[in-house]
VEXLONU-66564 format. One record per residue: x, y, z of N, C-alpha, C in turn; residue number from 1. Coordinates in Angstrom, 2 decimals. Layout:
<bapa><n_xx>X</n_xx><n_yy>Y</n_yy><n_zz>Z</n_zz><ca_xx>X</ca_xx><ca_yy>Y</ca_yy><ca_zz>Z</ca_zz><c_xx>X</c_xx><c_yy>Y</c_yy><c_zz>Z</c_zz><nr>NUM</nr></bapa>
...
//
This chain:
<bapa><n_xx>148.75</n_xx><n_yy>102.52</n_yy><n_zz>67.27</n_zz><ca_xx>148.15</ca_xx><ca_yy>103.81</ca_yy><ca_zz>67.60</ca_zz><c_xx>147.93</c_xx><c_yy>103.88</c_yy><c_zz>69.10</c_zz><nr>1</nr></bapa>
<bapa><n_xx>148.11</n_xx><n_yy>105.09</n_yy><n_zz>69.98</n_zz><ca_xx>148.33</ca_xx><ca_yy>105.32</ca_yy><ca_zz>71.13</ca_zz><c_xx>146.73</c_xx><c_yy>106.27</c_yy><c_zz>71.25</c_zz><nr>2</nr></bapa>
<bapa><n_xx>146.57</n_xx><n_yy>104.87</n_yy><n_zz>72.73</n_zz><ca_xx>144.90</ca_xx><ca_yy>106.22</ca_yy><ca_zz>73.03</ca_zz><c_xx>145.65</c_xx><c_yy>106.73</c_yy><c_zz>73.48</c_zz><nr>3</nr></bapa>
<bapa><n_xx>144.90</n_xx><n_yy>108.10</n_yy><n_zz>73.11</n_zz><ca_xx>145.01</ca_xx><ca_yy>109.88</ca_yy><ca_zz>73.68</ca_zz><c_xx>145.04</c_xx><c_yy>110.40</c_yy><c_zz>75.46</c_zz><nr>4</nr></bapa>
<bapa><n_xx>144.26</n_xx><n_yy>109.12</n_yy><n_zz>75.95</n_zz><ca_xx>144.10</ca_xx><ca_yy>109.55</ca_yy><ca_zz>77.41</ca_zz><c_xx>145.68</c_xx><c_yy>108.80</c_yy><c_zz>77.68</c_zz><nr>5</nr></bapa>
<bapa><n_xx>146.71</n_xx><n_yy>108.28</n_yy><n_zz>77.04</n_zz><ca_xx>147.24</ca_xx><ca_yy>107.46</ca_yy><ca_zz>77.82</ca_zz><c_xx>148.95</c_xx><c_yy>108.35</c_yy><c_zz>77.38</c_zz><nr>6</nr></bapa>
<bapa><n_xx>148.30</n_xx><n_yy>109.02</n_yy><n_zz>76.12</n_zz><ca_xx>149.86</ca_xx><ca_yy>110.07</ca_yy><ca_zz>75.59</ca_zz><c_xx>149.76</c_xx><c_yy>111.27</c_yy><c_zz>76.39</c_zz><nr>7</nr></bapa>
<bapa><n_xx>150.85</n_xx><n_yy>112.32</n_yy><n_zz>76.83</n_zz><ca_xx>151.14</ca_xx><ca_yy>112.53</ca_yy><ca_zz>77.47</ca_zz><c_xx>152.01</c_xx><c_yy>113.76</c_yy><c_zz>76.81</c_zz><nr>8</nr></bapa>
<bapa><n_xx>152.20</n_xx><n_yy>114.73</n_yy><n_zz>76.77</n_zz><ca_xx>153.34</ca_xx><ca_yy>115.83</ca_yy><ca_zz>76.52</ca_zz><c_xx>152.71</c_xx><c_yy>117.21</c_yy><c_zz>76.69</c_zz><nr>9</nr></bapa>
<bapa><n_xx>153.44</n_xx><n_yy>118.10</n_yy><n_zz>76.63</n_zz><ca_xx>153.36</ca_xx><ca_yy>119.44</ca_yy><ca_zz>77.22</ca_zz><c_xx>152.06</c_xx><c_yy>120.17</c_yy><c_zz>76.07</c_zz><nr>10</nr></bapa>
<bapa><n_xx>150.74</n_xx><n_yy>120.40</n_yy><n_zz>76.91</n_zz><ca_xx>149.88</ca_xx><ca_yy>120.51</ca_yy><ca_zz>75.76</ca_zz><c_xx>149.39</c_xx><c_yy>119.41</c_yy><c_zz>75.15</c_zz><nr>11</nr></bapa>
<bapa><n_xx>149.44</n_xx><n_yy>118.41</n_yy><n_zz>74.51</n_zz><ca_xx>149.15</ca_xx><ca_yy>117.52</ca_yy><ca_zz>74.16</ca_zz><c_xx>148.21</c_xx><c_yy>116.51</c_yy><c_zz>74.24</c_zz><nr>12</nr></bapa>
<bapa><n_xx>147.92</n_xx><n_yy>116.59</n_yy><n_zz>75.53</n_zz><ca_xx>146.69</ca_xx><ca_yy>116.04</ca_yy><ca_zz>76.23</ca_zz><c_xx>146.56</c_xx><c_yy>115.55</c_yy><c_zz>77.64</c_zz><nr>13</nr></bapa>
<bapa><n_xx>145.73</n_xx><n_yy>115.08</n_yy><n_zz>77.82</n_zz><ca_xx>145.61</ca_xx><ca_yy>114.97</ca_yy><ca_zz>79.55</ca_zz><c_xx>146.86</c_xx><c_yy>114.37</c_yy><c_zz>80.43</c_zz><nr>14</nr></bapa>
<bapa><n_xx>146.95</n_xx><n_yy>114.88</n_yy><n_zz>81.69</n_zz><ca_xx>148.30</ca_xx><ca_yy>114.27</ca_yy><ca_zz>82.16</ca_zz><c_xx>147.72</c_xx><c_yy>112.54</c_yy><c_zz>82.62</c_zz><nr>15</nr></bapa>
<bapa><n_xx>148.92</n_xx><n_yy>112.16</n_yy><n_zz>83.12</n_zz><ca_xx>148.23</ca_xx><ca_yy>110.64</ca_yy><ca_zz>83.61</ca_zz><c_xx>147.40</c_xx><c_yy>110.68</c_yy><c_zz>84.28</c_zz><nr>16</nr></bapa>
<bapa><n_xx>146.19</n_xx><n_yy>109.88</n_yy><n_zz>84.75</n_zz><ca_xx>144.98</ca_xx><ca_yy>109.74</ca_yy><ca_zz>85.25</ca_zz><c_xx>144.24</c_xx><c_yy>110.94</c_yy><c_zz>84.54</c_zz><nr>17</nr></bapa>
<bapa><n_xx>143.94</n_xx><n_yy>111.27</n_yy><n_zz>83.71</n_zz><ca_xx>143.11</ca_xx><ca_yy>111.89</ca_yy><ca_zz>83.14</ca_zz><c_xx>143.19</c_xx><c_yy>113.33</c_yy><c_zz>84.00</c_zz><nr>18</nr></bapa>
<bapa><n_xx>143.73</n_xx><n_yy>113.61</n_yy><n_zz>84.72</n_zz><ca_xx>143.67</ca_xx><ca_yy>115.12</ca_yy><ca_zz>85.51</ca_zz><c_xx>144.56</c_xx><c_yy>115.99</c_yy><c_zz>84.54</c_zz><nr>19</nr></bapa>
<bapa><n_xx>143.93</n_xx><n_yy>117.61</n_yy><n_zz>84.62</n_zz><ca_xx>144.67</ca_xx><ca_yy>118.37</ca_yy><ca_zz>84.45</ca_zz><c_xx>146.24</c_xx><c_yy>118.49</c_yy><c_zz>84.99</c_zz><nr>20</nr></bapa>
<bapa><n_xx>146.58</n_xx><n_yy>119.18</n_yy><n_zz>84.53</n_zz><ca_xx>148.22</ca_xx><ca_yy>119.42</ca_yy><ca_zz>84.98</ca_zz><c_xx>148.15</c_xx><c_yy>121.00</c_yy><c_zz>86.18</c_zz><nr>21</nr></bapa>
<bapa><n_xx>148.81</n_xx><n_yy>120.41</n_yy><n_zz>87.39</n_zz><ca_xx>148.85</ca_xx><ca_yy>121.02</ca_yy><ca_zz>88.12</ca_zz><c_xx>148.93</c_xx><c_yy>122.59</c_yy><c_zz>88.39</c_zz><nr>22</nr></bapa>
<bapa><n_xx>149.71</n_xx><n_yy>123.02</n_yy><n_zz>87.02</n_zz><ca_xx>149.74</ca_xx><ca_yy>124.35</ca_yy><ca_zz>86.66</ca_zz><c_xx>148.48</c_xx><c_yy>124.75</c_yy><c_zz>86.25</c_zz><nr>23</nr></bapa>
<bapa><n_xx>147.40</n_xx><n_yy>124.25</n_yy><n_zz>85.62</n_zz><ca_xx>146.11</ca_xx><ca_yy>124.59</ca_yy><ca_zz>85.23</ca_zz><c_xx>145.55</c_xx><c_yy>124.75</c_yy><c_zz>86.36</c_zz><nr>24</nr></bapa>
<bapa><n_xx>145.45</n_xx><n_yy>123.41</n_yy><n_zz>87.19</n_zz><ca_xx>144.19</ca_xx><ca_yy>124.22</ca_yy><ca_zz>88.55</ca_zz><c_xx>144.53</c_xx><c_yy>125.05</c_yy><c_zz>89.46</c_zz><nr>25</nr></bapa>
<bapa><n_xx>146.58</n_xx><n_yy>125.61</n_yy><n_zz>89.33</n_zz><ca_xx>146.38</ca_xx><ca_yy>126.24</ca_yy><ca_zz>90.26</ca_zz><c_xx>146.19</c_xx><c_yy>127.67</c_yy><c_zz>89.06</c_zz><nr>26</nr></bapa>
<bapa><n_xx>146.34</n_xx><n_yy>127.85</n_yy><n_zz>88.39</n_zz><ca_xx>145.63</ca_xx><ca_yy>128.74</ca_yy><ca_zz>87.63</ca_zz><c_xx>144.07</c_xx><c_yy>129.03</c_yy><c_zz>87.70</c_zz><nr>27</nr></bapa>
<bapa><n_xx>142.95</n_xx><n_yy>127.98</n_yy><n_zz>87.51</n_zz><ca_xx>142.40</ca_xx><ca_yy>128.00</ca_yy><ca_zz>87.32</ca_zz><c_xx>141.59</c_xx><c_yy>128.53</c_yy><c_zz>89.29</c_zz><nr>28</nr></bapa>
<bapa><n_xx>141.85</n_xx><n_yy>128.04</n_yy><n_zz>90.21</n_zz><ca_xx>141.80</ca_xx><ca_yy>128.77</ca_yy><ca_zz>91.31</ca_zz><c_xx>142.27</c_xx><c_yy>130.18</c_yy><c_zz>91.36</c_zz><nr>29</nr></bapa>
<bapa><n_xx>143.24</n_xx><n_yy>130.66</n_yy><n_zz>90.94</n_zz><ca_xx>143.48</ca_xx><ca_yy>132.19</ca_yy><ca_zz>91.26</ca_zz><c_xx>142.71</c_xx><c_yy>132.29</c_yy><c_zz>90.55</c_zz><nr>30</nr></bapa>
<bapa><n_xx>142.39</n_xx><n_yy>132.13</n_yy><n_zz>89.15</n_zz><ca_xx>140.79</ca_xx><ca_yy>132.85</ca_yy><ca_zz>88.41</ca_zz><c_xx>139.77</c_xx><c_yy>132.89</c_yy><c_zz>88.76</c_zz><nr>31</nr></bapa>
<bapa><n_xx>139.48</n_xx><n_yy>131.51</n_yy><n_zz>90.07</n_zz><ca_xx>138.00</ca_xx><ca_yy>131.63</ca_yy><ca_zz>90.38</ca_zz><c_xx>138.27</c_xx><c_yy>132.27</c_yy><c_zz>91.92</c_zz><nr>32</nr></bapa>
<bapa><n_xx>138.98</n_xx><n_yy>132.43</n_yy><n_zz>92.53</n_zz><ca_xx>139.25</ca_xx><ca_yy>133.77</ca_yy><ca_zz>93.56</ca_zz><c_xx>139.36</c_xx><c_yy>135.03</c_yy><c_zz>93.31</c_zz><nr>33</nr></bapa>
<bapa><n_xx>139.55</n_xx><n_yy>135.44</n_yy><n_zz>92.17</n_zz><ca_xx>139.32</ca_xx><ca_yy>136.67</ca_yy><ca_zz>91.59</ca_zz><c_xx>138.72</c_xx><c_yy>137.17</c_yy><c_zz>91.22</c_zz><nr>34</nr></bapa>
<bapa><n_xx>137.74</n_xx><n_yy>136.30</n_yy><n_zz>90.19</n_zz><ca_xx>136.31</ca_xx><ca_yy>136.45</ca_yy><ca_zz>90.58</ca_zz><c_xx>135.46</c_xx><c_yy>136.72</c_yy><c_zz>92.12</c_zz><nr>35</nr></bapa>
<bapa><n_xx>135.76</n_xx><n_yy>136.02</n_yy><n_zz>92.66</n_zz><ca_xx>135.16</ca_xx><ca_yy>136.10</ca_yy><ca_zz>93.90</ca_zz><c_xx>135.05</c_xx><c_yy>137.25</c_yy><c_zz>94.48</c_zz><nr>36</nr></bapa>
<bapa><n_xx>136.05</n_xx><n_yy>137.96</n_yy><n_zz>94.14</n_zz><ca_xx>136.49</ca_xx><ca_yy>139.26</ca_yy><ca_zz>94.93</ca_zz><c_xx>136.12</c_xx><c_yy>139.96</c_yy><c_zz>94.34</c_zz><nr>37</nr></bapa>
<bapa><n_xx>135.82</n_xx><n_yy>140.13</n_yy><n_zz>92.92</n_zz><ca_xx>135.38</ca_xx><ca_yy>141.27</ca_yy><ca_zz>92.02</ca_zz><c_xx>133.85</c_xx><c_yy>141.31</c_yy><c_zz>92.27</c_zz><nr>38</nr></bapa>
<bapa><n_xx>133.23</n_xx><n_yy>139.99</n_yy><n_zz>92.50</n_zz><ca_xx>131.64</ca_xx><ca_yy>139.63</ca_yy><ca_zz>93.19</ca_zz><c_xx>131.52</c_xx><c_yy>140.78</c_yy><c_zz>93.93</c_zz><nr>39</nr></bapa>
<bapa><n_xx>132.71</n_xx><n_yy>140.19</n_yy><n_zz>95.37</n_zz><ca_xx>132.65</ca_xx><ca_yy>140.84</ca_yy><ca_zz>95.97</ca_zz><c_xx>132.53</c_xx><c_yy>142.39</c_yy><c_zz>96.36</c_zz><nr>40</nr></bapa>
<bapa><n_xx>133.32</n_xx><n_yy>142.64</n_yy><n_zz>95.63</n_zz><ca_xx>133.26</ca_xx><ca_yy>144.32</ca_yy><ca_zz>95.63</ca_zz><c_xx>132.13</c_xx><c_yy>144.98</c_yy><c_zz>94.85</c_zz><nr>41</nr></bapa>
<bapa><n_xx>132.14</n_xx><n_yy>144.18</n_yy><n_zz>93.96</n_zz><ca_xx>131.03</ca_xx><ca_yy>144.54</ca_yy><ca_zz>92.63</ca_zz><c_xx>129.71</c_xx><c_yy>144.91</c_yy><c_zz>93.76</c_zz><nr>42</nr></bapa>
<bapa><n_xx>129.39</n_xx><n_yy>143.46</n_yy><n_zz>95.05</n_zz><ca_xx>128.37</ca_xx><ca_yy>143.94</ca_yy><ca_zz>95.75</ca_zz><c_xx>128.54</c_xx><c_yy>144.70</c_yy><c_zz>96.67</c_zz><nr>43</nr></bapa>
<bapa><n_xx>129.63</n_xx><n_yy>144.97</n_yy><n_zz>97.42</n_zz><ca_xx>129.76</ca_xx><ca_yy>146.12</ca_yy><ca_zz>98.10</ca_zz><c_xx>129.78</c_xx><c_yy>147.45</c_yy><c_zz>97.61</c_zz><nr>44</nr></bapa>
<bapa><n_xx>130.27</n_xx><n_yy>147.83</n_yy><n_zz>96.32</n_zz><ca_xx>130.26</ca_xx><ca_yy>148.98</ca_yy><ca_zz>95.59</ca_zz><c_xx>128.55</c_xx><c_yy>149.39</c_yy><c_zz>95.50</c_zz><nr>45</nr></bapa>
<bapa><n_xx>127.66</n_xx><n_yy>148.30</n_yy><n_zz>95.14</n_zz><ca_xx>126.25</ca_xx><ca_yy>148.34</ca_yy><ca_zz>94.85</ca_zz><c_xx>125.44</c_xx><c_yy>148.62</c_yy><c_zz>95.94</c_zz><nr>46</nr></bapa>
<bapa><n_xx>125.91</n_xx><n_yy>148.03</n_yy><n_zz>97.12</n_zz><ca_xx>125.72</ca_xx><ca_yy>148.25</ca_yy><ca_zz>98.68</ca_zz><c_xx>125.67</c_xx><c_yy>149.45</c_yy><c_zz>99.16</c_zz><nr>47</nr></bapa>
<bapa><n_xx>126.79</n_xx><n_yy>149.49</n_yy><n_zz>98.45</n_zz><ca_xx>126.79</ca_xx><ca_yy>151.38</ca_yy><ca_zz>99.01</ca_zz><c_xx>126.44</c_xx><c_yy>152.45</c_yy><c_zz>98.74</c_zz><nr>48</nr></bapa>
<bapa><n_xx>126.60</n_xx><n_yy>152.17</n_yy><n_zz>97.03</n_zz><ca_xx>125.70</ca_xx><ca_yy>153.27</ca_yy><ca_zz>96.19</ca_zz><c_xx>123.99</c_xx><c_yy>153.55</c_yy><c_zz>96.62</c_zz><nr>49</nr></bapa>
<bapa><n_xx>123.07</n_xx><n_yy>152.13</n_yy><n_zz>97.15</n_zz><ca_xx>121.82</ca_xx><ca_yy>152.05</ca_yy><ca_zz>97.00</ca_zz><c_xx>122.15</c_xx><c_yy>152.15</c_yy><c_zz>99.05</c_zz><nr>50</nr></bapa>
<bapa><n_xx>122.97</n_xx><n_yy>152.63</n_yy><n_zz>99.61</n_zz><ca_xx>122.73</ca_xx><ca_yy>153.29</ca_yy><ca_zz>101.06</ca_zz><c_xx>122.12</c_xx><c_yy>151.89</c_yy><c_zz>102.22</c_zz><nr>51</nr></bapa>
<bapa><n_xx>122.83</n_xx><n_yy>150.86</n_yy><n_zz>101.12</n_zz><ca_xx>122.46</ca_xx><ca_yy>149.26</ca_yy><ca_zz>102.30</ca_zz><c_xx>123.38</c_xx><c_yy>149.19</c_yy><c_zz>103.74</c_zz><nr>52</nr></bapa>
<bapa><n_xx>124.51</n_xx><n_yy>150.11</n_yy><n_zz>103.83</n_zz><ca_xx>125.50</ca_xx><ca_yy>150.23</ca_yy><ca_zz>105.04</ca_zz><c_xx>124.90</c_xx><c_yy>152.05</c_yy><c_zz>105.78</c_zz><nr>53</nr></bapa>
<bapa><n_xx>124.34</n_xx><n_yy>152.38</n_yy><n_zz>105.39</n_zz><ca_xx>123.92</ca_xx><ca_yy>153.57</ca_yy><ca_zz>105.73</ca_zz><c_xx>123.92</c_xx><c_yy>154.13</c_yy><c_zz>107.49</c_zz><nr>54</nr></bapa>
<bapa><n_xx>123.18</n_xx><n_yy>153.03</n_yy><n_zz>107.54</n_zz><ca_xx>122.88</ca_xx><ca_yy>153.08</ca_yy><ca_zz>109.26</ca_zz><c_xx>124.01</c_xx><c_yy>152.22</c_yy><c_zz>110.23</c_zz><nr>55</nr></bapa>
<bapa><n_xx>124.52</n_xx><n_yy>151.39</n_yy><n_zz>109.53</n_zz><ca_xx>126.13</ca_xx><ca_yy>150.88</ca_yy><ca_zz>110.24</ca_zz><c_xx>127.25</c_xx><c_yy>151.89</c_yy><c_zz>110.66</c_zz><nr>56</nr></bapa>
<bapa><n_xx>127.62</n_xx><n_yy>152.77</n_yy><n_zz>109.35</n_zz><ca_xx>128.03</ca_xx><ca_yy>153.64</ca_yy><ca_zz>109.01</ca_zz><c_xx>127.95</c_xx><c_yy>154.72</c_yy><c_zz>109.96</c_zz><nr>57</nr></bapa>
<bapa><n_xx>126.14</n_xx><n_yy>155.30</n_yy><n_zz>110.26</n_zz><ca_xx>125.73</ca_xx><ca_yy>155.92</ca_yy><ca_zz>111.36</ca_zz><c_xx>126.03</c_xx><c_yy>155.61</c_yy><c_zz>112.40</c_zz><nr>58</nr></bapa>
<bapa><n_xx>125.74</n_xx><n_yy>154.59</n_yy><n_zz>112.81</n_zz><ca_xx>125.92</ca_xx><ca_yy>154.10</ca_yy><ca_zz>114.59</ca_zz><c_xx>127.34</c_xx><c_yy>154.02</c_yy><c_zz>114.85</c_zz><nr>59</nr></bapa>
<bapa><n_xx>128.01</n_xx><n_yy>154.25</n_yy><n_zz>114.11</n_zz><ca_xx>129.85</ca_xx><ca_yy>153.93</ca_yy><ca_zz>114.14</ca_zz><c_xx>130.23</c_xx><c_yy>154.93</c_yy><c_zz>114.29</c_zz><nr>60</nr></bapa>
<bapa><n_xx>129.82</n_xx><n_yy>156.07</n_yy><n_zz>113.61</n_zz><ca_xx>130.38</ca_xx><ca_yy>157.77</ca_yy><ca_zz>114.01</ca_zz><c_xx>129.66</c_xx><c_yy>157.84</c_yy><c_zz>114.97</c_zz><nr>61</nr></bapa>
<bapa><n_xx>128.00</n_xx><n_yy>157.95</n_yy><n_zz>115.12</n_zz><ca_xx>127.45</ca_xx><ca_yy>158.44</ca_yy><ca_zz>116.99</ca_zz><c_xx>128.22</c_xx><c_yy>157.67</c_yy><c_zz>117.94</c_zz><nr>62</nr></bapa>
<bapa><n_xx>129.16</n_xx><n_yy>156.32</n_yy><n_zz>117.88</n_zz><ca_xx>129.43</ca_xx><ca_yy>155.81</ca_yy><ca_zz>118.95</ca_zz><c_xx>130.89</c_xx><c_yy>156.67</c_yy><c_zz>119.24</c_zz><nr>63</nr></bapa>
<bapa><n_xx>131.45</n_xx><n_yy>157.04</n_yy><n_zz>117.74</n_zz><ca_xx>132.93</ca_xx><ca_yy>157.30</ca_yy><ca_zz>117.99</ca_zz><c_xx>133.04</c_xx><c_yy>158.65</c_yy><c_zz>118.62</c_zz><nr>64</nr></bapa>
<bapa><n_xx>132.24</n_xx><n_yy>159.55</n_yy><n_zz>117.60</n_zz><ca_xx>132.26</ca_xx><ca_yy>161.28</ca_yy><ca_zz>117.53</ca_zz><c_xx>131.07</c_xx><c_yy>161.75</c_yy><c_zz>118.56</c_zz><nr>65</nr></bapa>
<bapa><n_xx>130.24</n_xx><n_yy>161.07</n_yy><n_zz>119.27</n_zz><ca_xx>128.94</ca_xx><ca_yy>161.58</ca_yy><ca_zz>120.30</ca_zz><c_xx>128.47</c_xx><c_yy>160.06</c_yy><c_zz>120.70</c_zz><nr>66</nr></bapa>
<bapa><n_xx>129.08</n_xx><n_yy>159.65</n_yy><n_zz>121.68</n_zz><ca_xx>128.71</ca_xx><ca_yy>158.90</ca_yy><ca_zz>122.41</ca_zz><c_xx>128.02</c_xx><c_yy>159.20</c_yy><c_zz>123.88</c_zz><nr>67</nr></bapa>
<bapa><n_xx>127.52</n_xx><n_yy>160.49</n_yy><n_zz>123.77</n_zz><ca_xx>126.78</ca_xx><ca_yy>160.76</ca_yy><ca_zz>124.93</ca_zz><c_xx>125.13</c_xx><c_yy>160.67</c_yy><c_zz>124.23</c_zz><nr>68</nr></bapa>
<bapa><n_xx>125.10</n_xx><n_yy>161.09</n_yy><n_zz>123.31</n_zz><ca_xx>123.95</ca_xx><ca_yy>160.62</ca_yy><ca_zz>122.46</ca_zz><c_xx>122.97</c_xx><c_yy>159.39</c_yy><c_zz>122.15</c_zz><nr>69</nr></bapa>
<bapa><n_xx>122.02</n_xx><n_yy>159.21</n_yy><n_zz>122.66</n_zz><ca_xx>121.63</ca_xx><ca_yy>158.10</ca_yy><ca_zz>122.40</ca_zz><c_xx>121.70</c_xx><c_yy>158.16</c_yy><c_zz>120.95</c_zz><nr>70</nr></bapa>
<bapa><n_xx>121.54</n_xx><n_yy>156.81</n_yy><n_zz>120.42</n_zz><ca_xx>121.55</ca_xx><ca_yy>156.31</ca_yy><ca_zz>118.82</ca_zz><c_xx>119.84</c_xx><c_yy>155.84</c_yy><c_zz>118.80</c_zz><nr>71</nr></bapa>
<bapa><n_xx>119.49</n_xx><n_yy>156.48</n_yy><n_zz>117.64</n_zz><ca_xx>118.13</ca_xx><ca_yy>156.40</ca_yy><ca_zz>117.40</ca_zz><c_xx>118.03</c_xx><c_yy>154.58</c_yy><c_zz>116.91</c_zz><nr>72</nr></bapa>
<bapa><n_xx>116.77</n_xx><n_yy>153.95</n_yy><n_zz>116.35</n_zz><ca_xx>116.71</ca_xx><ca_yy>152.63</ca_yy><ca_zz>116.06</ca_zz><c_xx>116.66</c_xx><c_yy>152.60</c_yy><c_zz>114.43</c_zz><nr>73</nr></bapa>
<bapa><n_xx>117.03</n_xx><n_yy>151.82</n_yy><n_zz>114.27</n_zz><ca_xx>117.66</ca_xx><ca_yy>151.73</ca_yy><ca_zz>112.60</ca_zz><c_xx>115.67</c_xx><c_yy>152.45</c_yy><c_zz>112.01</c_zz><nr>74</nr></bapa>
<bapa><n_xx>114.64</n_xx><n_yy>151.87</n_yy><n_zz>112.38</n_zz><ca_xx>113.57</ca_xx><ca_yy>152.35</ca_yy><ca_zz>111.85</ca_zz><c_xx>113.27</c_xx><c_yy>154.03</c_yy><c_zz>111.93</c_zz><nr>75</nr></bapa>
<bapa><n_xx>113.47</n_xx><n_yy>154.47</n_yy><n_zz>112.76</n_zz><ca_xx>113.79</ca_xx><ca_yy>156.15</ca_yy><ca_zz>112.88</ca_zz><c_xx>114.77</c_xx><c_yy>156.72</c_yy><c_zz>112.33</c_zz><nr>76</nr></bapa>
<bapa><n_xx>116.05</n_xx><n_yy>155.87</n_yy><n_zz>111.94</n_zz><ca_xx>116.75</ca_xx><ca_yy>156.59</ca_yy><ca_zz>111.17</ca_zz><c_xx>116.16</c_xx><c_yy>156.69</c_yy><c_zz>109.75</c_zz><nr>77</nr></bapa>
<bapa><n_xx>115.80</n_xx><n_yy>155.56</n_yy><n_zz>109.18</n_zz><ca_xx>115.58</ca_xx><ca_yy>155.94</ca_yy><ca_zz>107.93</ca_zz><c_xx>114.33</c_xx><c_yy>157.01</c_yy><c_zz>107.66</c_zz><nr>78</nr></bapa>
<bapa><n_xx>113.59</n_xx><n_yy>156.81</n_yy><n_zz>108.53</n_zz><ca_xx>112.37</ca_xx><ca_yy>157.74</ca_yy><ca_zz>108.75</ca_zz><c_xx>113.09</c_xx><c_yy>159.13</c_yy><c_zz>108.60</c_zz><nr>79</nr></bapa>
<bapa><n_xx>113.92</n_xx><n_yy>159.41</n_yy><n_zz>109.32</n_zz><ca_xx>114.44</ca_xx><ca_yy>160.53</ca_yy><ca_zz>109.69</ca_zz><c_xx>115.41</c_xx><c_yy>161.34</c_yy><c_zz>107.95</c_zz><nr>80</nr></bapa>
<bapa><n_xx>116.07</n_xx><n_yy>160.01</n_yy><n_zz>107.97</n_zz><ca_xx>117.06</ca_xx><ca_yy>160.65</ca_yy><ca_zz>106.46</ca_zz><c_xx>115.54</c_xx><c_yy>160.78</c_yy><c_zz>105.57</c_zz><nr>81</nr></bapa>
<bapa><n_xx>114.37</n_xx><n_yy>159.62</n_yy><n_zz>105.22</n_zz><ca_xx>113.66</ca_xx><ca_yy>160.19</ca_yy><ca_zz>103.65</ca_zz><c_xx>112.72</c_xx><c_yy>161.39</c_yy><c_zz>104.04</c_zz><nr>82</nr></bapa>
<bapa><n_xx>112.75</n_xx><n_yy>161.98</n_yy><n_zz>105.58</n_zz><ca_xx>112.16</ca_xx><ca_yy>163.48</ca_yy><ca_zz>105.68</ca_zz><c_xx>112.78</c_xx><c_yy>164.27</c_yy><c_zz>105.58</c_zz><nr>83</nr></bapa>
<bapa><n_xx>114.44</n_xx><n_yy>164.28</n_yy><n_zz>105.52</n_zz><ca_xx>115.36</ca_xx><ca_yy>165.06</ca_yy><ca_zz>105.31</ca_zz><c_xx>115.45</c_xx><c_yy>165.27</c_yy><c_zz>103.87</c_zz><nr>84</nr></bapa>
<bapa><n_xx>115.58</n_xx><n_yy>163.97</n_yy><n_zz>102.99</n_zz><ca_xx>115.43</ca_xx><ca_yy>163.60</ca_yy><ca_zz>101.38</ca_zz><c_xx>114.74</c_xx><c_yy>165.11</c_yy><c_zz>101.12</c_zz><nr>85</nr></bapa>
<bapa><n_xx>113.05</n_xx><n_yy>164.48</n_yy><n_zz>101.55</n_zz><ca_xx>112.03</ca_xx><ca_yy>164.94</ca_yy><ca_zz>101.14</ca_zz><c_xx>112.09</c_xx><c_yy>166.43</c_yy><c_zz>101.23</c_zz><nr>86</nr></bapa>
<bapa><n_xx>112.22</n_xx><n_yy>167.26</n_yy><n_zz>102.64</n_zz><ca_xx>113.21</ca_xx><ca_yy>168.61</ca_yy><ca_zz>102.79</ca_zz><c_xx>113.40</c_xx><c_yy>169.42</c_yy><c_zz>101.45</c_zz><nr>87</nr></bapa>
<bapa><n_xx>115.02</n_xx><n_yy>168.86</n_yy><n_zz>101.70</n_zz><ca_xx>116.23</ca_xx><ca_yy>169.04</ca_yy><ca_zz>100.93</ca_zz><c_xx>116.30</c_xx><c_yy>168.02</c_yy><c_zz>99.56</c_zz><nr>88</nr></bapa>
<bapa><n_xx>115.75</n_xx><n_yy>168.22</n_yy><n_zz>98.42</n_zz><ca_xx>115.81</ca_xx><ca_yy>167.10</ca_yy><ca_zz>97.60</ca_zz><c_xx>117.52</c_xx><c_yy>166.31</c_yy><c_zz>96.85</c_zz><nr>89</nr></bapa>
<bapa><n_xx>118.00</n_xx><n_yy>168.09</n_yy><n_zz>96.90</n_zz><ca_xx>119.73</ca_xx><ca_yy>168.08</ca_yy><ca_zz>96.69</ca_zz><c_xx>119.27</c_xx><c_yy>167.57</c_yy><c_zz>95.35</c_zz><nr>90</nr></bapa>
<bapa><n_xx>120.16</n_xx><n_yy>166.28</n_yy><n_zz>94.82</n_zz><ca_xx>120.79</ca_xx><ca_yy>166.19</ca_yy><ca_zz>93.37</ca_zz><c_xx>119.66</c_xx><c_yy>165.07</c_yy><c_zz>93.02</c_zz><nr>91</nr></bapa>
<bapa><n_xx>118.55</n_xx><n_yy>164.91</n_yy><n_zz>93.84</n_zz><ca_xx>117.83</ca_xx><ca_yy>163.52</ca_yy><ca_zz>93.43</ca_zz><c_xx>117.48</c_xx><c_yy>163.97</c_yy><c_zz>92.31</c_zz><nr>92</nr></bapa>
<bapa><n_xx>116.75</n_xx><n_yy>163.23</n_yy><n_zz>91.10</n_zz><ca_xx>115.77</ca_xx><ca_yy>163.54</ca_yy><ca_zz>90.34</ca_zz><c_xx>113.86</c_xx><c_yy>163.67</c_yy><c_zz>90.57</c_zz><nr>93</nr></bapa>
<bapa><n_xx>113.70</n_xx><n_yy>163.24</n_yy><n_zz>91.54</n_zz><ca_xx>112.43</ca_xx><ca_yy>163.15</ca_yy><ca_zz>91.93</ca_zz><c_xx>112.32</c_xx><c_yy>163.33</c_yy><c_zz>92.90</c_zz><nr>94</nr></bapa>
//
């Protein structure tokens, strides 16, 4: 009878030295990079919905489209958009 760590065939069981077979980890890397990226976006999509790039976003058009303008400080902007919110409520619920 043949130990199992020491047989060997396609499927069958571990390759020599007990490692996976090369086709698995590089499989198993594109799966965990793809993940990564879906993380990724998953938190940038969430980022953006909840207005976490908001003021990046801002200072990037005043620099591009009115750069004679000073750019207010990230604390006045938001001051500035939840009195606008508050204003104009638009589509909020509350």
């Amino acid at each position: 009878m043949q130990n199992s760590s020491t047989f060997h065939a396609a499927g069958a069981g571990p390759a020599p030295g007990g490692r996976a077979p090369r086709g698995l980890e590089e499989f198993c890397m594109r799966v965990w990079r793809a993940a990564v990226a879906a993380g990724r976006g998953i938190r940038w999509y969430f980022g953006a919905l909840m207005g976490d790039d908001a003021y990046r976003t801002y200072v990037a058009h005043q620099q591009r489209h009115h750069p004679e303008r000073e750019t207010p400080t990230e604390r006045q902007f938001w001051r500035d958009r939840m009195d606008d919110q508050d204003r104009n409520p638009g589509a909020r619920c509350c």
